[in-house]
C-alpha positions as a Markdown table, in Angstrom:
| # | Residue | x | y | z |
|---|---|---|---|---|
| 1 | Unk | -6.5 | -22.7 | -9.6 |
| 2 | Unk | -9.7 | -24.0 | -11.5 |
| 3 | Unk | -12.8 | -22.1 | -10.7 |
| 4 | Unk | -16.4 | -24.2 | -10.9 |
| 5 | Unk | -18.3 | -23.6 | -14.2 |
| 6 | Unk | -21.1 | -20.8 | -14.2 |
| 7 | Unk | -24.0 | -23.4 | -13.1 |
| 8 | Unk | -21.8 | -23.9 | -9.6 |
| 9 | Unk | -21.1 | -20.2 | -8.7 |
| 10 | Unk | -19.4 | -19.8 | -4.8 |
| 11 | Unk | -19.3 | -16.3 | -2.7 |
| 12 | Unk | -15.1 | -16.6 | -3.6 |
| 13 | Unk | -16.0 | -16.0 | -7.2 |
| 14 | Unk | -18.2 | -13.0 | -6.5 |
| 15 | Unk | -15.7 | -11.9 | -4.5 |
| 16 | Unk | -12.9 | -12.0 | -6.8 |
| 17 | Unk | -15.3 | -9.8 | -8.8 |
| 18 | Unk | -15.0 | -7.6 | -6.4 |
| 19 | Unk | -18.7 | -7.5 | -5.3 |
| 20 | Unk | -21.2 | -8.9 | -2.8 |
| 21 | Unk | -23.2 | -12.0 | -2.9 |
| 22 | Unk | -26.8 | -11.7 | -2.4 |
| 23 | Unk | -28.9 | -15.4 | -1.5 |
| 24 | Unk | -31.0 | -16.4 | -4.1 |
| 25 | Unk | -32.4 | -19.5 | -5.3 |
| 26 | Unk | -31.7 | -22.5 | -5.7 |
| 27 | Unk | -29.6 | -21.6 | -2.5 |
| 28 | Unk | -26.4 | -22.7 | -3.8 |
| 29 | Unk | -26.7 | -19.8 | -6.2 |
| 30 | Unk | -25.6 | -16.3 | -6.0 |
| 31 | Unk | -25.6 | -13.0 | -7.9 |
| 32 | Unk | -22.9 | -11.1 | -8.0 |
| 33 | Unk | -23.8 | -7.1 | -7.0 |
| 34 | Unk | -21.3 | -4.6 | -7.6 |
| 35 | Unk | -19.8 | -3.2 | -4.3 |
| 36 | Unk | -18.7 | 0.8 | -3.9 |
| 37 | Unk | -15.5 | 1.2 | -5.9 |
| 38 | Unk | -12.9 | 0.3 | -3.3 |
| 39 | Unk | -15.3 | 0.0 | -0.5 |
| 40 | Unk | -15.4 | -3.1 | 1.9 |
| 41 | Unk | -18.1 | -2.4 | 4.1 |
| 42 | Unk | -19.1 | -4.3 | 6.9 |
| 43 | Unk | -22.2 | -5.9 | 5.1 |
| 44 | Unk | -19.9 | -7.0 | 2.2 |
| 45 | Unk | -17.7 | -9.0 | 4.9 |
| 46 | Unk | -20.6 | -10.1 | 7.1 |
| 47 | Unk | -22.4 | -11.7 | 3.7 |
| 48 | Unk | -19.5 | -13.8 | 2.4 |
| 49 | Unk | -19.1 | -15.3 | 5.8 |
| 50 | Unk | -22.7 | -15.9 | 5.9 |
| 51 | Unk | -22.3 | -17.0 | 2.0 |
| 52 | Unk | -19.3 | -19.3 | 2.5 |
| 53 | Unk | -20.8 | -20.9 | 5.8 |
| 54 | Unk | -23.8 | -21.5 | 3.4 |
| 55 | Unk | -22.2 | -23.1 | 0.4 |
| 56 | Unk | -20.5 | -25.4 | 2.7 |
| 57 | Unk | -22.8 | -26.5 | 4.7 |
| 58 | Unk | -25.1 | -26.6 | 1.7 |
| 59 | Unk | -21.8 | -29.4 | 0.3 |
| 60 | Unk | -22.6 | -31.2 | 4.5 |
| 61 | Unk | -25.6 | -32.1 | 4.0 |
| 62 | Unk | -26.0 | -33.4 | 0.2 |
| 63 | Unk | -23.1 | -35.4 | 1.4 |
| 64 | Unk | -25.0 | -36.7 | 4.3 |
| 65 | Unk | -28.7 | -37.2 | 2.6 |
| 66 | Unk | -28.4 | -37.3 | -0.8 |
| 67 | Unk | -25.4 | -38.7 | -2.2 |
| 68 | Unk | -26.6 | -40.3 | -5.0 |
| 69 | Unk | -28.6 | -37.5 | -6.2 |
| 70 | Unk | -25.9 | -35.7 | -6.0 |
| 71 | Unk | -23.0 | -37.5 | -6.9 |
| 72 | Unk | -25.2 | -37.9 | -10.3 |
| 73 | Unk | -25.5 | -34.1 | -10.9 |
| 74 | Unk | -21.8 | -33.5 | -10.0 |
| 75 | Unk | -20.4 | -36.3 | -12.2 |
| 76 | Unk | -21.8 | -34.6 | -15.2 |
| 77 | Unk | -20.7 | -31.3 | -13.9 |
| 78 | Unk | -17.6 | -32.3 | -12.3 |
| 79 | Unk | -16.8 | -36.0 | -13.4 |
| 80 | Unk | -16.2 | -37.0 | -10.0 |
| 81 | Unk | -17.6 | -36.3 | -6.7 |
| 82 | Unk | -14.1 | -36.0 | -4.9 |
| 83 | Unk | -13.4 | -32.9 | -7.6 |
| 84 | Unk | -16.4 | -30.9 | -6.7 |
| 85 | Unk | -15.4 | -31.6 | -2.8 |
| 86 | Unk | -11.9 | -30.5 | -4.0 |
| 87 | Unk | -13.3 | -27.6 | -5.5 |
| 88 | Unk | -15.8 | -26.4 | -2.5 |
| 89 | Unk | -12.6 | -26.6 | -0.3 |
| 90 | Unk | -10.4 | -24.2 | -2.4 |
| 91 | Unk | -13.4 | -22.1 | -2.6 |
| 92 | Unk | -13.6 | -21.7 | 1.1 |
| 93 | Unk | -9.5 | -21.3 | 1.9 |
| 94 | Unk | -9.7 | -18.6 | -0.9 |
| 95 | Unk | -12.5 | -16.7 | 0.3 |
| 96 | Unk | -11.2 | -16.9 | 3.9 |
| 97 | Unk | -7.9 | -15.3 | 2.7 |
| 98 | Unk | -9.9 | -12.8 | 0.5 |
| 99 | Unk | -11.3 | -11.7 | 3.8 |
| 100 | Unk | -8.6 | -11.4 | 5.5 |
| 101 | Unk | -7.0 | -9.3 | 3.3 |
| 102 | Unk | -9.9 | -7.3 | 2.7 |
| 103 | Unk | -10.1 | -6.7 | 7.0 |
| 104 | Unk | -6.2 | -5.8 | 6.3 |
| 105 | Unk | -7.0 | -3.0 | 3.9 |
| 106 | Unk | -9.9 | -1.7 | 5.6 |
| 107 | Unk | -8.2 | -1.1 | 8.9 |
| 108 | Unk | -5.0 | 1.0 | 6.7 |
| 109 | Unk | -7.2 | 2.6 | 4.5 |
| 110 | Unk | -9.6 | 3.9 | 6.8 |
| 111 | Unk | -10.5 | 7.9 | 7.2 |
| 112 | Unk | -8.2 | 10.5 | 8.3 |
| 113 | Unk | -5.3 | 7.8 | 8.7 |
| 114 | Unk | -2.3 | 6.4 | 6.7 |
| 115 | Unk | 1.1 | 4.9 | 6.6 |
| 116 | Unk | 4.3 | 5.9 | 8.7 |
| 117 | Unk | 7.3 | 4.7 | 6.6 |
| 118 | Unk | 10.3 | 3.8 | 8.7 |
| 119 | Unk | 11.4 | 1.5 | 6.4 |
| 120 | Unk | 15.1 | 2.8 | 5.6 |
| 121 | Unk | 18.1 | 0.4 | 5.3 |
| 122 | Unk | 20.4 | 0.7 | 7.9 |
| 123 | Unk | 23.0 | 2.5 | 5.2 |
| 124 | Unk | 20.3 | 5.4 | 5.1 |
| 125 | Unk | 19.1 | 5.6 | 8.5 |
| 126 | Unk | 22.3 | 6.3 | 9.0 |
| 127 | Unk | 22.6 | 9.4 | 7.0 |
| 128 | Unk | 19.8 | 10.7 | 9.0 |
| 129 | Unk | 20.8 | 10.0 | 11.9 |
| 130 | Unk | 24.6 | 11.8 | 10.8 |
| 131 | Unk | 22.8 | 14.5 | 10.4 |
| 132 | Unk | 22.4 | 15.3 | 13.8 |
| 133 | Unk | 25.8 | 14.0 | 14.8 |
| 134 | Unk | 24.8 | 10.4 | 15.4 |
| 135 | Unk | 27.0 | 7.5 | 14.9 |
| 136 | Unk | 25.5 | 5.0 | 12.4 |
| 137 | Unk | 25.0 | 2.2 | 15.2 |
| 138 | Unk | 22.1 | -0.2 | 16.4 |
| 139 | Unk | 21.7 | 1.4 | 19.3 |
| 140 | Unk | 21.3 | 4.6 | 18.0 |
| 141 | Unk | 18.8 | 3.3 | 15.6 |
| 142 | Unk | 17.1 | 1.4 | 18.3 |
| 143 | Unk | 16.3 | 4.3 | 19.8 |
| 144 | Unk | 15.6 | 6.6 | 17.2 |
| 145 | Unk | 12.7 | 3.5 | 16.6 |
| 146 | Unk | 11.4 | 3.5 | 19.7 |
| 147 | Unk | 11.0 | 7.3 | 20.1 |
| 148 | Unk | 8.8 | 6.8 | 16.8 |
| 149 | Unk | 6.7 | 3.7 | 17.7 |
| 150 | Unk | 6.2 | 4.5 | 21.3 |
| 151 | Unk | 4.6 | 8.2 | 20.5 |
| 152 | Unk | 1.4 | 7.7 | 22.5 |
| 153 | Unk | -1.7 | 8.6 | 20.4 |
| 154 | Unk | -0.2 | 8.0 | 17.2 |
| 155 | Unk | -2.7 | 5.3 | 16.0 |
| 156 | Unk | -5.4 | 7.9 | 16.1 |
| 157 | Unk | -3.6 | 9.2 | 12.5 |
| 158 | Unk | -1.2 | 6.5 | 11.6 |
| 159 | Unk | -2.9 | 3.2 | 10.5 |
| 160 | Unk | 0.1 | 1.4 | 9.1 |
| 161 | Unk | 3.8 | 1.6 | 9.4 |
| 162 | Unk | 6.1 | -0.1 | 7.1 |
| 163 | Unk | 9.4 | -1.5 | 8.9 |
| 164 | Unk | 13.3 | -2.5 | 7.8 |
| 165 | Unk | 13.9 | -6.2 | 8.7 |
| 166 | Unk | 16.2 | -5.3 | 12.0 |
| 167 | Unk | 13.2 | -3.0 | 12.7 |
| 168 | Unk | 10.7 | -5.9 | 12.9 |
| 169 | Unk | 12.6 | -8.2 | 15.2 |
| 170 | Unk | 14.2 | -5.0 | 17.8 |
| 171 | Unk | 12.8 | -4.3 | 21.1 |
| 172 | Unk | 12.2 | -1.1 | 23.4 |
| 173 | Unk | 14.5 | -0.7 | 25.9 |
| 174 | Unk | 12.0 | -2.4 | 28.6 |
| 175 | Unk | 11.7 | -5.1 | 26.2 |
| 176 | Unk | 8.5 | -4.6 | 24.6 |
| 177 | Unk | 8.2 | -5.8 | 20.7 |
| 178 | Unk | 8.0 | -2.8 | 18.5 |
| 179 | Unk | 5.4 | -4.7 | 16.7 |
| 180 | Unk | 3.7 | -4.9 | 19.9 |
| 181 | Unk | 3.7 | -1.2 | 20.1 |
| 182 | Unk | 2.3 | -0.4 | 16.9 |
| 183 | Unk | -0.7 | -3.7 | 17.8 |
| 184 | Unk | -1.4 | -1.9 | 20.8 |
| 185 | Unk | -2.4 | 1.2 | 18.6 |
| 186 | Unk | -4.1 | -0.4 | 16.2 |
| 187 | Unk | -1.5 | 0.7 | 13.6 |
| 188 | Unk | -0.7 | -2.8 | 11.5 |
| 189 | Unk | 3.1 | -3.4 | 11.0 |
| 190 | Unk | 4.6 | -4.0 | 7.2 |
| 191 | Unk | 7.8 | -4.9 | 6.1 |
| 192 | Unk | 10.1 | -3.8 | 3.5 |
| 193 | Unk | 10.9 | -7.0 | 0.9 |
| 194 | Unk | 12.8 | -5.3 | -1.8 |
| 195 | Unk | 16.6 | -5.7 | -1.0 |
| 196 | Unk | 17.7 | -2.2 | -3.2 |
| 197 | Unk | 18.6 | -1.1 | -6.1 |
| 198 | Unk | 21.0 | -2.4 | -8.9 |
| 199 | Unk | 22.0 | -1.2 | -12.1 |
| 200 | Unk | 20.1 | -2.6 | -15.0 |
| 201 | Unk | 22.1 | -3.6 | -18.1 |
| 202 | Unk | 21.2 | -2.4 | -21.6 |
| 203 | Unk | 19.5 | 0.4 | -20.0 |
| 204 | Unk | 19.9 | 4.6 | -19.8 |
| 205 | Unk | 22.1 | 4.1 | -16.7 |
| 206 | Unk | 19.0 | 2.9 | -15.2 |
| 207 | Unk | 18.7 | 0.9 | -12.3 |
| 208 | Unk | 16.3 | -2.3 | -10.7 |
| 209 | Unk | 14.9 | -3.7 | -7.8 |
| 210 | Unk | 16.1 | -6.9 | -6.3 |
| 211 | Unk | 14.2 | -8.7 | -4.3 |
| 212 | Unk | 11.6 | -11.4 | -6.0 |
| 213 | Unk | 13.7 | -14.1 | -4.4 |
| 214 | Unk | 13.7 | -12.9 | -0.9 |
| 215 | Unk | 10.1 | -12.3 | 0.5 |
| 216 | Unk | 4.8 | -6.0 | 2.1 |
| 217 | Unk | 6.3 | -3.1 | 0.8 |
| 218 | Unk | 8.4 | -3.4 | -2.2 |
| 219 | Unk | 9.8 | -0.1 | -4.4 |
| 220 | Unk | 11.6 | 0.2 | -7.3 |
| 221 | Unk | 11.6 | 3.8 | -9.5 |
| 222 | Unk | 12.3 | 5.2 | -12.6 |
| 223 | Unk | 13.9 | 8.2 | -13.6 |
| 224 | Unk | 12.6 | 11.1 | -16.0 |
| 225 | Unk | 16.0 | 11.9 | -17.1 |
| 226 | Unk | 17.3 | 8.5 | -17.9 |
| 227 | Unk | 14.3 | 8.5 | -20.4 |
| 228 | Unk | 13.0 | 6.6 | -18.8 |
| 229 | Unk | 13.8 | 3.5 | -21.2 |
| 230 | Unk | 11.1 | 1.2 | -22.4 |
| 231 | Unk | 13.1 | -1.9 | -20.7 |
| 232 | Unk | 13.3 | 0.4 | -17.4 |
| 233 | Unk | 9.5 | 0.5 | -17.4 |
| 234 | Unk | 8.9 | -3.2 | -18.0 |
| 235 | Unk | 11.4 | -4.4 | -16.0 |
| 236 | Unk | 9.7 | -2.0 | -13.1 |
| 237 | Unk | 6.2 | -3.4 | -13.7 |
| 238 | Unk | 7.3 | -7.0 | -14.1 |
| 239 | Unk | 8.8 | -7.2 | -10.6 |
| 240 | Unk | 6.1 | -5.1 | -8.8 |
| 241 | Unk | 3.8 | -7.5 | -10.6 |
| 242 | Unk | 5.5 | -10.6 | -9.6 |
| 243 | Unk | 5.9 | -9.6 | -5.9 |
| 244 | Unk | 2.7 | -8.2 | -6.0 |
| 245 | Unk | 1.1 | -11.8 | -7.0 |
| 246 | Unk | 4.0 | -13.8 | -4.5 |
| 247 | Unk | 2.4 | -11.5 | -1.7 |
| 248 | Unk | -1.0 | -12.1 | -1.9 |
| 249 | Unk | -0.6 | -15.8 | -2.5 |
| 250 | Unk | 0.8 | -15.8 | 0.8 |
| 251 | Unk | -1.7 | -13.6 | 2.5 |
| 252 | Unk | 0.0 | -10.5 | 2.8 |
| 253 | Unk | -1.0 | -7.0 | 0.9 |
| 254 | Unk | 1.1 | -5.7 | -1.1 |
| 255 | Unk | 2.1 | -2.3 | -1.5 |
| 256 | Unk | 3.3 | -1.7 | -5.2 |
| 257 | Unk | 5.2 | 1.1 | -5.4 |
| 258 | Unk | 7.1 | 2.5 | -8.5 |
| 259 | Unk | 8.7 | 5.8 | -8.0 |
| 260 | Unk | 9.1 | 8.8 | -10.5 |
| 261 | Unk | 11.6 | 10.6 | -9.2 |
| 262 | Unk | 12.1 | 14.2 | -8.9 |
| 263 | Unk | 15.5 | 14.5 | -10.4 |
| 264 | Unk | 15.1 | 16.5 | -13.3 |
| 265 | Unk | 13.8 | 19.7 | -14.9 |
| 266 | Unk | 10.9 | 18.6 | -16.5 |
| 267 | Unk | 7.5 | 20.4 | -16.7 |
| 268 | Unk | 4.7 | 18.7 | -15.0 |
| 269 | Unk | 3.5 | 17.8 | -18.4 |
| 270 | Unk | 6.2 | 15.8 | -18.9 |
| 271 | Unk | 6.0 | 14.5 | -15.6 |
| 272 | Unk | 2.2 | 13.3 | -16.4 |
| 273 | Unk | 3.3 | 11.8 | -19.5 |
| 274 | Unk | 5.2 | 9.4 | -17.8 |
| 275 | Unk | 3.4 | 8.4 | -14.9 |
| 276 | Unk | 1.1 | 7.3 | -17.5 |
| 277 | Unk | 3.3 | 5.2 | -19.4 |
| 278 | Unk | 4.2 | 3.5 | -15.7 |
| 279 | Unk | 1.3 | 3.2 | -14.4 |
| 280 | Unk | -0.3 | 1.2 | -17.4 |
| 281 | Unk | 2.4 | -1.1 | -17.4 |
| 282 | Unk | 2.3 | -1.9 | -14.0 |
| 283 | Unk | -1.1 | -2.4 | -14.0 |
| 284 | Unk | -1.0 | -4.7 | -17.7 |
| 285 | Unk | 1.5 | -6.8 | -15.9 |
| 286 | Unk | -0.6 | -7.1 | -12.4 |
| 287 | Unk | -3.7 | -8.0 | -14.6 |
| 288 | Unk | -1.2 | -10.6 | -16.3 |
| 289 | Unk | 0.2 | -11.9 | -12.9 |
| 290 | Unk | -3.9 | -12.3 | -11.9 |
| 291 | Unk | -3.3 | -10.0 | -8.9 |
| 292 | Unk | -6.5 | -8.9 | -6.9 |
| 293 | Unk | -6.9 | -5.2 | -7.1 |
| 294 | Unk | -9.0 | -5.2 | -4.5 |
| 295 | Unk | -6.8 | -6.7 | -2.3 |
| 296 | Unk | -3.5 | -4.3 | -3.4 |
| 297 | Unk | -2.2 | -1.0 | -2.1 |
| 298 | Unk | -0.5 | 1.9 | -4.3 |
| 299 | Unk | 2.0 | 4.3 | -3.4 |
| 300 | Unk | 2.7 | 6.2 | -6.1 |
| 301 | Unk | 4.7 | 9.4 | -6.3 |
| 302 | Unk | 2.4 | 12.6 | -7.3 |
| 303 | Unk | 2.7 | 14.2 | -10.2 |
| 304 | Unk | 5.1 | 17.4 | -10.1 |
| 305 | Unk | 7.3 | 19.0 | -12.3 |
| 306 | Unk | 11.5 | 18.2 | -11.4 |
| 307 | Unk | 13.0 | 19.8 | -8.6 |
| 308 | Unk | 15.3 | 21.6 | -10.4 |
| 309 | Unk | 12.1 | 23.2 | -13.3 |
| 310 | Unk | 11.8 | 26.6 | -12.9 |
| 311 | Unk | 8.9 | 26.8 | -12.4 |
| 312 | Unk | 7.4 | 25.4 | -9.1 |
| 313 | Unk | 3.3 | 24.1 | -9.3 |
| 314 | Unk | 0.6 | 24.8 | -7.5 |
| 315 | Unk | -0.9 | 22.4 | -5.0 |
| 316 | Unk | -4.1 | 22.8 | -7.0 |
| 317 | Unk | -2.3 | 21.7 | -9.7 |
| 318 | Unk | -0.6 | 18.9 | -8.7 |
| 319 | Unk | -3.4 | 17.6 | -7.5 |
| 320 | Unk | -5.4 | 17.7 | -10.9 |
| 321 | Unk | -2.5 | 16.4 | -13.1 |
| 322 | Unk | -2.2 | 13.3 | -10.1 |
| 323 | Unk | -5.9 | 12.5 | -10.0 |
| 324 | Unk | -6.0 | 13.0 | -13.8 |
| 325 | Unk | -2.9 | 10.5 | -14.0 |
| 326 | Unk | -4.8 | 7.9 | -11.1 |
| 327 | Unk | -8.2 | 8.1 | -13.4 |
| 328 | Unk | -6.8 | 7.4 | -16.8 |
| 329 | Unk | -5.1 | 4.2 | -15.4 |
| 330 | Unk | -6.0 | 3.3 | -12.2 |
| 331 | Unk | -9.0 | 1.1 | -11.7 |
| 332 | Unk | -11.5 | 2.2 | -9.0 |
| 333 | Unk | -11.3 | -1.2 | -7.7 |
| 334 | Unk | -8.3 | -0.7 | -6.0 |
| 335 | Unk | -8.9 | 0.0 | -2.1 |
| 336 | Unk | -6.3 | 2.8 | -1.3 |
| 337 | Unk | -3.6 | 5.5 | -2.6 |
| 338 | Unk | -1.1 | 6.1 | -0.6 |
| 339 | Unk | 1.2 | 8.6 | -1.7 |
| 340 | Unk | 5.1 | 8.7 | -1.0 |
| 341 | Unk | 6.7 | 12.5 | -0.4 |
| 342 | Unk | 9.5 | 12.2 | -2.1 |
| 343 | Unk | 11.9 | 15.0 | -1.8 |
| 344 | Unk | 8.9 | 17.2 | -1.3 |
| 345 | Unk | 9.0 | 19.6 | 2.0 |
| 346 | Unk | 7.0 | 18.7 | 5.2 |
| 347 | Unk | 4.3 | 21.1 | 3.8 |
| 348 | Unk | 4.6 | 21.1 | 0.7 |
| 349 | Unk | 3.5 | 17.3 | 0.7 |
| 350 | Unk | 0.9 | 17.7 | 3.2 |
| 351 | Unk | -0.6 | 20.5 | 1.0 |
| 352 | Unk | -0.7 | 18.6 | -2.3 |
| 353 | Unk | -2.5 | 15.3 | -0.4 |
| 354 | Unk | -5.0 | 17.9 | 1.5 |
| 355 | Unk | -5.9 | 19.6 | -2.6 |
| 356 | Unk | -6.5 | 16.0 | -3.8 |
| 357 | Unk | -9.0 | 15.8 | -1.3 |
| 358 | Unk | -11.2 | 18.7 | -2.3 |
| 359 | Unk | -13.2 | 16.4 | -4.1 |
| 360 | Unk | -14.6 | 12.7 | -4.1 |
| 361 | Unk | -12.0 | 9.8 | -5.3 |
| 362 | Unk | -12.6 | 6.7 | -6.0 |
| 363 | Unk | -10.3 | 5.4 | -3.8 |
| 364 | Unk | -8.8 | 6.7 | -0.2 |
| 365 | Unk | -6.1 | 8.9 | -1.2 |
| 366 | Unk | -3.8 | 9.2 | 1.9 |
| 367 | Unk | -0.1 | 9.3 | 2.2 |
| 368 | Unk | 2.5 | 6.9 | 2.8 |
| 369 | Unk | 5.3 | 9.4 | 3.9 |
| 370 | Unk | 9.0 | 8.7 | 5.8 |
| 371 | Unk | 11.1 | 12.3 | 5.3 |
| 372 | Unk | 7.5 | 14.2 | 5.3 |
| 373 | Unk | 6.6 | 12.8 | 8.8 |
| 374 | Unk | 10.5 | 12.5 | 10.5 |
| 375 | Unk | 12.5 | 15.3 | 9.4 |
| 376 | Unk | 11.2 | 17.8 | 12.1 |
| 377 | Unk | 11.2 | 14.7 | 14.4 |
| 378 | Unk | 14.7 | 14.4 | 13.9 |
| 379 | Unk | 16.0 | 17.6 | 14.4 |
| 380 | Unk | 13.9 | 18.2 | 17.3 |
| 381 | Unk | 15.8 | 14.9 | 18.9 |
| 382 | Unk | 19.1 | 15.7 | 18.2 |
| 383 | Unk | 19.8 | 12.3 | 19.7 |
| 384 | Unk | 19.2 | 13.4 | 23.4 |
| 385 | Unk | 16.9 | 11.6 | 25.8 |
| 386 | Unk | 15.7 | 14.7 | 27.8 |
| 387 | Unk | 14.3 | 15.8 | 23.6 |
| 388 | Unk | 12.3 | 12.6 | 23.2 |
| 389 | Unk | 9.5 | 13.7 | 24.4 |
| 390 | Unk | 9.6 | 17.4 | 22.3 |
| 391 | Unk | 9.7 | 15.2 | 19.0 |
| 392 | Unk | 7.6 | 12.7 | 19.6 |
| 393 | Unk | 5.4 | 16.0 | 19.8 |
| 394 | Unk | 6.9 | 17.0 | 16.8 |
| 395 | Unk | 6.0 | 13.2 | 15.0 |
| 396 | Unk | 2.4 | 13.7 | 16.5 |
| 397 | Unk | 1.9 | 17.7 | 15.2 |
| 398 | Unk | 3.2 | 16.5 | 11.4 |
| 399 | Unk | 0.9 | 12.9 | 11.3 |
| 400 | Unk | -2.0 | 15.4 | 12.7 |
| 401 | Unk | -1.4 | 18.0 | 9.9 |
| 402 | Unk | -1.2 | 14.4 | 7.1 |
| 403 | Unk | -4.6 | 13.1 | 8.9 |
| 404 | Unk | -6.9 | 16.8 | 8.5 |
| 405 | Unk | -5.3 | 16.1 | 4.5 |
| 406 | Unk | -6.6 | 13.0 | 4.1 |
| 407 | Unk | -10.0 | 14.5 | 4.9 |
| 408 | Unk | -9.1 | 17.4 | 3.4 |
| 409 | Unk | -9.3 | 19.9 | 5.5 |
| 410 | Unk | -5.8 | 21.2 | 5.7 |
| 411 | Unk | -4.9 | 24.6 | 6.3 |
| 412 | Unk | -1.4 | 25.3 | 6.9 |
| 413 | Unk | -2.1 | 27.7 | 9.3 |
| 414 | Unk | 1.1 | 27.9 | 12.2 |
| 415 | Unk | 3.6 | 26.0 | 10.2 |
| 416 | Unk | 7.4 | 26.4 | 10.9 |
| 417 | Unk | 9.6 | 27.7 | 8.2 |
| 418 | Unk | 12.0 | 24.6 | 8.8 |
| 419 | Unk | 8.7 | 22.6 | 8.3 |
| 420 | Unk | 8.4 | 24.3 | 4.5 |
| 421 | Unk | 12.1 | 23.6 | 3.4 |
| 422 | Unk | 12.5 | 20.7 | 0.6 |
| 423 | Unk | 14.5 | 17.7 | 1.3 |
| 424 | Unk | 14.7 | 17.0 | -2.6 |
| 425 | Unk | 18.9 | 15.2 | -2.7 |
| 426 | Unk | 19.7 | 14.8 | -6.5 |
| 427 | Unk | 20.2 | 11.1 | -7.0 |
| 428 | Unk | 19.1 | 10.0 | -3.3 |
| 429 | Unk | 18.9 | 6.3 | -2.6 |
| 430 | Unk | 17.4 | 5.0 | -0.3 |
């Protein structure tokens, strides 16, 4: 879309900036002033209403009393009066869905909370739910849901949680909506849009991530030990780039998300080496795509050395090669990180997130975790109603432990041995 030259400057240009506007004169005028990196306060919302209300009503009443002087300015400006109204217009739809995405982040990234990811295919909720002896059916998965949505309280740590397409349209058993659920917590529902993984020809063995055609959470990953490839890489990027752009035309937020899996037995070294090489293509090709950082969610995977190195890190570690990693190529602009587990243990992922904490970030660096938050869950269940209640404990003791993380100030104290064990499967799909 056209934007309005420098003389004509509207609150949806400073906002694509990523910044405030501030009234000056003339009054259909603004400055642009820089907003905290990946903040959206409530003054920076509250002013671009005020702005856009402004600039149209500003458009109202030249229309109304002076036309002509007008229409004179705007032809040499615009050529025709009917092209600036055109413009004023786009200006406004555009700034309205800015906000709206911006209300969208600021609710999931907000302290002490982040994401729930249920968002399994039915062909992998169904190894969970195997095993604990569960046939793969829809009732089963029905109510393996609704024990997780239905935990009362769980909005207090979970802000977001991202669904599987039978997810978003199930029921409980009383007939309540599961997205009605998660409303009435406050916790905003997502959806999966990537339809899996393929292989990708000319490649290491390498796969990608179909989807584009199909629309928001979309994942594709890359492995160390395939090379990764350079195709791999740009094939990753492109799509995450593509959906990313489709998503936010259509008012959603994306959540771009390429994996680095853990198969391997690499140092962390190498493991940083990559991430790098990922990261700035994926954000090259957003920048190509002209996606809004500001109005984007990442869910990376952290940096750590391959399940099967010898050597295991450090949470203190792992958090200074991931922040290193996030700073070298990931702009501050960018609202939230939300980190994916992984393969990681229940602990072992809560640890690393609570040590990237320690200090300030640029962004809100929280987690976006599914095995992390529902293996205790799950083998507390065992599939039997009189247990529902003892693991939706379970759900609420592990999004606790994720929250006191996010605001670093996780101590590990009382964890169960079951919660330390790694769930790292050597070529898992999801």
């Amino acid at each position: 879309m056209a934007m309005a030259t420098a003389k004509l400057n509207s609150p949806a240009t400073s906002l694509l900036a990523g910044g405030r506007t501030r009234r000056s004169a003339p009054a259909r005028c603004t400055t642009v002033i820089r907003a905290a990196a990946g903040s959206y306060s409530d003054e920076l919302i509250s002013t671009a209403v005020e702005e856009t209300f402004s600039w149209c009503l500003f458009v109202a009443i030249h229309r109304i009393y002076h036309v002509q002087t007008l229409q004179e300015v705007l032809k040499r400006e615009f050529g025709t009066f009917s092209v600036y109204c055109g413009y004023v217009r786009a200006y406004a739809i555009l700034t309205v869905m800015l906000l709206y995405l911006c209300l969208l982040i600021k609710s999931v990234a907000s302290p002490g909370r982040g994401i729930l990811a249920i968002d399994e295919s039915n062909a992998t909720c169904g190894k969970r739910l195997s095993s604990i002896g569960l046939d793969n059916t829809e009732v089963n998965r029905q109510a393996y849901r609704q024990l997780l949505l239905t935990t009362a309280g769980l909005g207090e740590y979970i802000s977001g949680a991202i669904l599987f397409e039978e997810t978003l349209y199930q029921s409980t058993t009383d007939g309540k909506k599961f997205v009605d659920c998660l409303k009435d917590q406050n916790i905003m529902p997502g959806i999966k849009v990537d339809k899996g993984l393929v292989p990708l020809p000319g490649s290491n063995n390498e796969s990608w991530c179909q989807g584009l055609d199909g629309l928001a959470s979309r994942r594709t990953v890359v492995s160390i030990p395939c090379g990764p490839s350079a195709l791999a890489v740009k094939e990753a990027a492109w799509g995450l780039a593509r959906y990313a752009a489709i998503a936010q035309d259509n008012g959603l937020v994306p959540i771009v998300e390429p994996e680095i899996l853990l198969d391997g037995d690499h140092g962390i070294e190498g493991a940083l080496e990559v991430a790098e090489k990922v990261w700035s293509e994926v954000f090259f090709y957003l920048a190509e795509n002209n996606v809004l950082f500001e109005g984007i969610l990442l869910k990376p995977s952290m940096v750590t050395p391959g399940a099967e190195h010898k050597e295991k890190a450090s949470p203190e570690a792992i958090a200074k090669y991931t922040l290193t990693m996030l700073r070298r190529r990931v702009p501050p602009a960018v609202p939230g990180i939300m980190f994916l587990s992984g393969g990681q243990s229940e602990v072992e992922a809560t640890l690393n997130l609570n040590a990237m904490n320690q200090s300030l970030n640029p962004w809100h660096v929280s987690f976006s975790y599914a095995r992390a938050l529902q293996n205790s869950v799950l083998k507390t269940w065992q599939g039997r109603p009189e247990n529902v209640e003892a693991a939706q404990k379970a759900l609420l003791v592990r999004a606790k432990a994720n929250s006191l993380a996010q605001l670093g100030r996780y101590t590990g104290e009382g964890e169960s041995d079951d919660a330390k064990k790694g769930m790292f499967q050597k070529g898992y799909t999801y």
